[in-house]
ROSESE-863942 format. One record per residue (C-alpha): residue number from 1; x, y, z. Coordinates in steps of 0.001 Angstrom, whole numbers, plus 524288, in hexadecimal, padded with zeros to 5 digits. Layout:
<rs>
R   seq      xx      yy      zz
R   NUM       X       Y       Z
...
</rs>
This chain:
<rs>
R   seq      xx      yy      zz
R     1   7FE23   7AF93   82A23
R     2   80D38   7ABB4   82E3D
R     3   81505   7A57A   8247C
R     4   81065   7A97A   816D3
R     5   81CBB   7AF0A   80E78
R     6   81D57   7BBDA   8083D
R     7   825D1   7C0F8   7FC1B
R     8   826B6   7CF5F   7FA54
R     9   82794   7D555   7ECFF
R    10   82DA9   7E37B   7ECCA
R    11   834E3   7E772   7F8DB
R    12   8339F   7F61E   7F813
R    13   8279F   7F7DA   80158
R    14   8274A   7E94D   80170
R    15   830E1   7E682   80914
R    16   827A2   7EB56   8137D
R    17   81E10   7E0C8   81007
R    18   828E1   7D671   81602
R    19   82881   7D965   823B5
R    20   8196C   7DBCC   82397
R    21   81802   7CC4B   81F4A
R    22   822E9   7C988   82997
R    23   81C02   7CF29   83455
R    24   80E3C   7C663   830D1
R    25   81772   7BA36   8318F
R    26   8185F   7B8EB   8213B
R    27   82544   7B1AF   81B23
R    28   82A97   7BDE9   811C1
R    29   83338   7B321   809B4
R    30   836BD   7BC62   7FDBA
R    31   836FC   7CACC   7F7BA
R    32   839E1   7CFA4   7EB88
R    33   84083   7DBD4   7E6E0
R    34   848C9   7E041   7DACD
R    35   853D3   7E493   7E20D
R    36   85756   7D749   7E8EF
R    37   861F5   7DD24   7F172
R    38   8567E   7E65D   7F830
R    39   84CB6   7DAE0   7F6E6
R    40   85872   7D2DB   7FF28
R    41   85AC0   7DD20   809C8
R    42   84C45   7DEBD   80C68
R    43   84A84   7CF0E   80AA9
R    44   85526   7CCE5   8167E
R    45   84FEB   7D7CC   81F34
R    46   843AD   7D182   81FCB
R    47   84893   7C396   81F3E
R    48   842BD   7BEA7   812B8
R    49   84A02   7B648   80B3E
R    50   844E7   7B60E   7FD2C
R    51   8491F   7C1CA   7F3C2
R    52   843CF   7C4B9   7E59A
R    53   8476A   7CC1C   7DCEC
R    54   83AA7   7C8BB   7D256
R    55   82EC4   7C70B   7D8B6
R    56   82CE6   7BC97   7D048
R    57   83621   7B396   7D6A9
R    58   83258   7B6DC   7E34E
R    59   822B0   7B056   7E1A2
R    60   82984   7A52E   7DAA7
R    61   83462   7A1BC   7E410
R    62   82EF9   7A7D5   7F063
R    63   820ED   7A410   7EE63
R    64   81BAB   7AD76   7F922
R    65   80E03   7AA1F   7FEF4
R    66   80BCF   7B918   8000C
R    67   8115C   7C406   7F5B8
R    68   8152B   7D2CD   7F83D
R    69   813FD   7DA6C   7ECB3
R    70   81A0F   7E70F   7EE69
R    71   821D9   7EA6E   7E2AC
R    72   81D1A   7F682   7D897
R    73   81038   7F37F   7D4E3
R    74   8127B   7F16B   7C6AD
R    75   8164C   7E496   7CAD5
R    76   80BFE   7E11B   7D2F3
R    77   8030F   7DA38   7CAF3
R    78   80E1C   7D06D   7C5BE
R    79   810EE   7CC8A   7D37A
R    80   80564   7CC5C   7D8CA
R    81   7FF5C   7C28D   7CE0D
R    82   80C0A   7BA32   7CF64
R    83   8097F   7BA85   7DDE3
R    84   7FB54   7B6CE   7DDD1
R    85   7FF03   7ABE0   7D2A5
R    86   806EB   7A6F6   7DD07
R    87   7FCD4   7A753   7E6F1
R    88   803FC   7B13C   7EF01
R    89   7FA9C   7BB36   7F872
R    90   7FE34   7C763   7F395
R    91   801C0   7D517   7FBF5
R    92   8040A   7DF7B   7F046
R    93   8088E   7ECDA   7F4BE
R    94   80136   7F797   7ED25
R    95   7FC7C   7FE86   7E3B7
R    96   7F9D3   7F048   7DEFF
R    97   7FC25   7F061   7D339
R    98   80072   7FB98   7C832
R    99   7F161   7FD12   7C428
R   100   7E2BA   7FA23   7C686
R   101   7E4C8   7EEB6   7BD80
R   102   7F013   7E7B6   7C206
R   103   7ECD5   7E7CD   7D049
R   104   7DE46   7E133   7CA94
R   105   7E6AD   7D665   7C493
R   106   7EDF7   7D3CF   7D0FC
R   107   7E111   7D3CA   7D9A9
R   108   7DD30   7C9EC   7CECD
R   109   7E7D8   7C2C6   7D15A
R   110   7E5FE   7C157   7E0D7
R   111   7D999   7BE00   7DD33
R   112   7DC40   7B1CB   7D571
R   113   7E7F6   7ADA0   7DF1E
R   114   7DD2A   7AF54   7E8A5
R   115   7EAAD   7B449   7F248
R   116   7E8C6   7C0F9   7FBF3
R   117   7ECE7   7CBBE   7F55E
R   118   7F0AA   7D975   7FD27
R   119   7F381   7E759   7F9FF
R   120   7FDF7   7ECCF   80298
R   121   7F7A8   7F808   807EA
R   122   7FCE0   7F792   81476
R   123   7F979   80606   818E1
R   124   7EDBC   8012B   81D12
R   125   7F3B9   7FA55   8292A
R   126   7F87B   803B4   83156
R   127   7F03D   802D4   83EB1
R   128   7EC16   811B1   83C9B
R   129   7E7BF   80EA7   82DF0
R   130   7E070   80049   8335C
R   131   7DA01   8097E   83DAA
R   132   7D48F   81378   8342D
R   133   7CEBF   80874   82B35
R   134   7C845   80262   83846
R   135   7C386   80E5B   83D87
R   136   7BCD9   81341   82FA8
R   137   7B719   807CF   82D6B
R   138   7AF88   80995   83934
R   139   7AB3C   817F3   835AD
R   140   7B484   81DF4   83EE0
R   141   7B52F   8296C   83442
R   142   7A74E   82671   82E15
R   143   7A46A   82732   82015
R   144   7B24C   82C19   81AF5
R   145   7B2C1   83A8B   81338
R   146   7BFCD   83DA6   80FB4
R   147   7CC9B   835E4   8118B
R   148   7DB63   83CB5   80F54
R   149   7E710   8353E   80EDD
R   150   7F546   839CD   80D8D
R   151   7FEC8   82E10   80A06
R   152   80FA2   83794   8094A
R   153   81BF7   830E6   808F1
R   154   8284E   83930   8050C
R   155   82F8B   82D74   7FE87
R   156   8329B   83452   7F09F
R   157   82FAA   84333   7F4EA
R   158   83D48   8466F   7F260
R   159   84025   84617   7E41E
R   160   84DA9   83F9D   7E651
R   161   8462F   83425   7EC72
R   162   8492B   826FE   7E31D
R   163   83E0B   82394   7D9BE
R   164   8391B   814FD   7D986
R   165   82EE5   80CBD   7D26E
R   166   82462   813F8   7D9A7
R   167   825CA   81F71   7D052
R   168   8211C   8174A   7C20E
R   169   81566   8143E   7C102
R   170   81819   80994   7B987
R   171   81CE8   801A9   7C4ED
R   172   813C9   80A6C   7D03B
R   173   80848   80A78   7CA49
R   174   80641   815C1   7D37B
R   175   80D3D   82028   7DA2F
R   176   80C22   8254F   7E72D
R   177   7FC4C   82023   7E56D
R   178   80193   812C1   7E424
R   179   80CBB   81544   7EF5B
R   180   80318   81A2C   7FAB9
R   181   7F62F   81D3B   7F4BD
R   182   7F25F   811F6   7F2AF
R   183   7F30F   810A2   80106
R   184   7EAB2   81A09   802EC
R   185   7E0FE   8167A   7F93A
R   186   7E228   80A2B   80056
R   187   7DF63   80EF6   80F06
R   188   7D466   81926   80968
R   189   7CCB6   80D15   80272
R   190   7CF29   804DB   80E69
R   191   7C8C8   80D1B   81854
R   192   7C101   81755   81070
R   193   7BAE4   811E1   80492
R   194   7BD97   80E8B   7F552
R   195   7C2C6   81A9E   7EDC7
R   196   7B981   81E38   7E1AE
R   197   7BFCF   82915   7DBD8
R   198   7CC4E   82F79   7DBF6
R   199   7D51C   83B10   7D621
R   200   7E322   83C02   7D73E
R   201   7EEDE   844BC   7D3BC
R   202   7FD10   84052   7D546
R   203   8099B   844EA   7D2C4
R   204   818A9   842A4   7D1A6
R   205   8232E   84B9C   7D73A
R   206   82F63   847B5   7D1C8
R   207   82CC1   84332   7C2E3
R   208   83C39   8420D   7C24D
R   209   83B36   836A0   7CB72
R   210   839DE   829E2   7C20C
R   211   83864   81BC1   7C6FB
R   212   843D1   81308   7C63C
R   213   8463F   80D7F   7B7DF
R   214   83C75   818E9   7B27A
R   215   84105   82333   7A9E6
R   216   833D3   82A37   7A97C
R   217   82DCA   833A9   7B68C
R   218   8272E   82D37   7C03C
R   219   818BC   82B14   7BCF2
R   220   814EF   826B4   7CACE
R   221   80DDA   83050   7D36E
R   222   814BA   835B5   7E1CD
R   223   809BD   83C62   7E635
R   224   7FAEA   83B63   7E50E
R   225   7EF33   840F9   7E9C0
R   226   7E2D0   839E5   7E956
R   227   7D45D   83DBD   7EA20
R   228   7CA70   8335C   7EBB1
R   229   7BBAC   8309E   7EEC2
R   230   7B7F3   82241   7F457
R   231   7ACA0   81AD5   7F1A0
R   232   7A4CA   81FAC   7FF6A
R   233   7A67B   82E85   7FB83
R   234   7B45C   831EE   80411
R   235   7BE70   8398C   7FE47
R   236   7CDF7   836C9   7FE04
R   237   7D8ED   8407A   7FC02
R   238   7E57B   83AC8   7FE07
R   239   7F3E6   83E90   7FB34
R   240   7FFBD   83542   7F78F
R   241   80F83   83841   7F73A
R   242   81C2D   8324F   7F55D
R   243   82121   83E96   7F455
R   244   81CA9   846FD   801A8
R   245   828C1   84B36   80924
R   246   829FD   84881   8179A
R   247   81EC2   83EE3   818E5
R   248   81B52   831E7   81895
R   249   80E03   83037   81E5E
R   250   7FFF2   82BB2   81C93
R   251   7F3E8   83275   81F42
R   252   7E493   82F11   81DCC
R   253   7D90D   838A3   8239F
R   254   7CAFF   83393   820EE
R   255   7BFA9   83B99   82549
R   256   7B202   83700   8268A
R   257   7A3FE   8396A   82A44
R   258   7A6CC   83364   83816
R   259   7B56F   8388B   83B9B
R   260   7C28E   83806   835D1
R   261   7CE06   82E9C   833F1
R   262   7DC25   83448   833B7
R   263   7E948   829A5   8310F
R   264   7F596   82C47   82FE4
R   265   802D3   823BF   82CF0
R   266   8113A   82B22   82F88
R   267   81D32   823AC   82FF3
R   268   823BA   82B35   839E6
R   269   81F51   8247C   84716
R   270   823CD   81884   84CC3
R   271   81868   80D88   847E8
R   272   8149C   816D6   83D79
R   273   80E06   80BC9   83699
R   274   80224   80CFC   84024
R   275   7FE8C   81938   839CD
R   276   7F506   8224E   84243
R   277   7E667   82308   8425D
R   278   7DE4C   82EC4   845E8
R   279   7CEAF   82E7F   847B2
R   280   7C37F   83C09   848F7
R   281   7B6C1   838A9   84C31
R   282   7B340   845E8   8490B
R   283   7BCBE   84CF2   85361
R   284   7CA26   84CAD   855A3
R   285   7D2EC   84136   84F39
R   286   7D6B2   83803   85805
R   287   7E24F   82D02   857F5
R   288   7DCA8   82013   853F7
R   289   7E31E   81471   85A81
R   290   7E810   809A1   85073
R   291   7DF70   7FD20   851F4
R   292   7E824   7F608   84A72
R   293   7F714   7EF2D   84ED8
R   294   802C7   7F7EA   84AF8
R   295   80E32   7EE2D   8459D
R   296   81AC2   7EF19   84C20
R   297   8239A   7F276   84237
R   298   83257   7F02B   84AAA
R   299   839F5   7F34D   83F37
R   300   83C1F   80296   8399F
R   301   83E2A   7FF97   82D4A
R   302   832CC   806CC   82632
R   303   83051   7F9B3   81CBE
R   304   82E75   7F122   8292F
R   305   82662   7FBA8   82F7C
R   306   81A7E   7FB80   82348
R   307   81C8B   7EBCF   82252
R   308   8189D   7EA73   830CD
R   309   81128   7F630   83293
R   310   8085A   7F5CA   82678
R   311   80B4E   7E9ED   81EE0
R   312   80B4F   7DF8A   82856
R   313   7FCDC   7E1DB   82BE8
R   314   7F838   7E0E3   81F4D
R   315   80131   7D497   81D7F
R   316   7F902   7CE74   82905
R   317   7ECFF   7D151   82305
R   318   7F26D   7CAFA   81673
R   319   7F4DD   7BF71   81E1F
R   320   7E778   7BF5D   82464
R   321   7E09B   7C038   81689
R   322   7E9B4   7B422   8113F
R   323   7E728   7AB6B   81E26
R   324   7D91E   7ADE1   82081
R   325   7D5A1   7B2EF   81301
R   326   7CFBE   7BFF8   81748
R   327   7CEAF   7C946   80DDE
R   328   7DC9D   7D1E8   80AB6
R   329   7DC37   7DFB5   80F41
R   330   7E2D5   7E7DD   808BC
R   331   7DF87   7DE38   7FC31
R   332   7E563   7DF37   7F053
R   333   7D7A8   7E453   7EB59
R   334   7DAE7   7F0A4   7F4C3
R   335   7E60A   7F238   7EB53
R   336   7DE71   7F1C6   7DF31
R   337   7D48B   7FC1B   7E522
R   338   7E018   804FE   7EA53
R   339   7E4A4   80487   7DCE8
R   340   7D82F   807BE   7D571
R   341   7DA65   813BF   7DD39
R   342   7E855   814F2   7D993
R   343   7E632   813FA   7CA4C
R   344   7DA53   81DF8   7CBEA
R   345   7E270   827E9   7D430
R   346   7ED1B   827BB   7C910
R   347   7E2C3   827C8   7BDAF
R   348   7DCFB   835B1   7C3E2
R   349   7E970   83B48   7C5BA
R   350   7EDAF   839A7   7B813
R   351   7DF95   83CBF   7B421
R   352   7DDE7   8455F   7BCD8
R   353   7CEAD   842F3   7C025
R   354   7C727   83B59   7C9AC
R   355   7C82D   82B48   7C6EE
R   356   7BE5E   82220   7CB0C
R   357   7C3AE   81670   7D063
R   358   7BF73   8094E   7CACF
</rs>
């Protein structure tokens, strides 16, 4: 759907969310940031002419059909029922909200504004990841036994690296679950099945390294490993860092009764964003050729590349769901589930026992 505008809350990753709406033909007419100088410089880069510095004059003088919530999550619910007051559709990055509870209140919310409502979980759109959820769901691997997933990034593995919000939990929510587990949560519930149980331990490596403005330790995890059963019986082991040196990858290996599934997604080749798809049938793996487009991305700056490589098609199908009034997919309720996940992973670590999830 050409035309409808866009304002963009929080321009660290979502400044990537402004060329994804560009490329689906949207009108990004405002963002908001803090800093207004870096809000400015990324405004003009992209050609978008209305800059915030309170979010709160951006829905009242902007008054954008469609909102991007991607600031911390402790202020996600305050947008988001603003937003929906408004009767703005709604794209909120994730976790969703700081807890189980808030992110009910905002699905509430969407509910009564009766707008579409979206999680960003864009790692499902790669053409490798679209092609393993296609190929499962027709038994390619059969009924599913165990699934591993690896999510590393090397971003603070050096202990001079600079601290930000993402190291409170008071702003997080989460750590490293709520940075890239929760994709994987995501991806594992989208193609595998609900998760019933889990048990979790976590740590931090640097407890020197305090958020911005906080004169305690960080109390925000930067590494995690998470066991979990799913409702059909299959088992889940999966590891993720923000502090693994030399790496920034994604892998995902789910074997079954029938045959075996193996993904992977680098960002060291050119179209990395296409990710790459392996299949056994029982013998030898065997390259799996995408079925869905790859975006060109013309631009190598790495923002631009995940707006049109992973955003933009889950913009498209955000413009699908408000023009024909299909259901959303990923939904906002895909963020509440991904977080009753998240609050049981953290409850076992601190517990450290099994926790049922809800």
């Amino acid at each position: 759907m050409a035309g409808l505008t866009v304002g963009v809350i929080g321009l660290g990753f979502g400044r990537a969310h402004i060329p994804a709406f560009q490329a689906n033909g949207c009108d990004v007419v405002a963002v908001c940031q803090r800093d207004e100088a870096a809000a400015r410089k990324i405004a003009d880069a992209h050609g978008v002419k209305g800059v915030f510095t309170r979010w709160e004059d951006l829905l009242e003088r902007a008054r954008p059909e469609i909102v991007v919530i991607a600031t911390p999550p402790h202020n996600h619910l305050a947008i988001a029922e603003a937003a929906f007051a408004r009767g703005a559709h709604v794209l909120c990055e994730k976790p969703i909200a700081l807890t189980v509870d808030e992110g009910r209140r905002i699905v509430a919310a969407a509910t009564r504004a009766g707008r579409v409502a979206m999680t960003g979980f864009n790692w499902r759109f790669p053409a490798a990841m679209q092609t393993l959820h296609a190929i499962v769901a027709e038994g390619a691997i059969g009924r599913p036994f165990h699934i591993g997933v690896r999510w590393l990034g090397s971003r603070w593995a050096a202990e001079t690296a600079a601290a930000t919000w993402r190291m409170d939990r008071a702003q997080a929510g989460h750590g490293v679950l709520g940075d890239n587990g929760v994709h994987v949560i995501d991806l594992v519930r989208w193609s595998f099945g609900e998760f019933k149980r889990v048990a979790a331990t976590m740590g931090i490596p640097y407890p020197a390294r305090s958020a911005p403005g906080v004169s305690r330790p960080p109390d925000a995890e930067d590494w995690c490993i998470v066991l979990g059963e799913l409702v059909n019986g299959a088992q889940v082991s999966f590891t993720s860092s923000r502090v693994a040196h030399g790496v920034n990858e994604t892998t995902l290996e789910a074997y079954g009764s029938a045959g075996a599934v193996q993904y992977r997604l680098g960002r060291e080749a050119p179209a990395w964003w296409a990710g790459e798809l392996r299949l056994s049938r029982g013998g030898a793996f065997e390259p799996v050729a995408p079925r869905a487009r790859v975006p060109a991305v013309e631009r190598a700056e790495a923002f631009e590349q995940i707006g049109r490589g992973t955003i933009a098609p889950l913009v498209a199908r955000m413009l699908d769901a408000i023009r024909t009034g299909a259901a959303p997919s990923p939904s906002l309720e895909d963020g509440l589930r991904a977080q009753l996940v998240l609050d049981a992973a953290a409850a076992s670590a601190a517990r450290r026992t099994w926790i049922d999830i809800a």
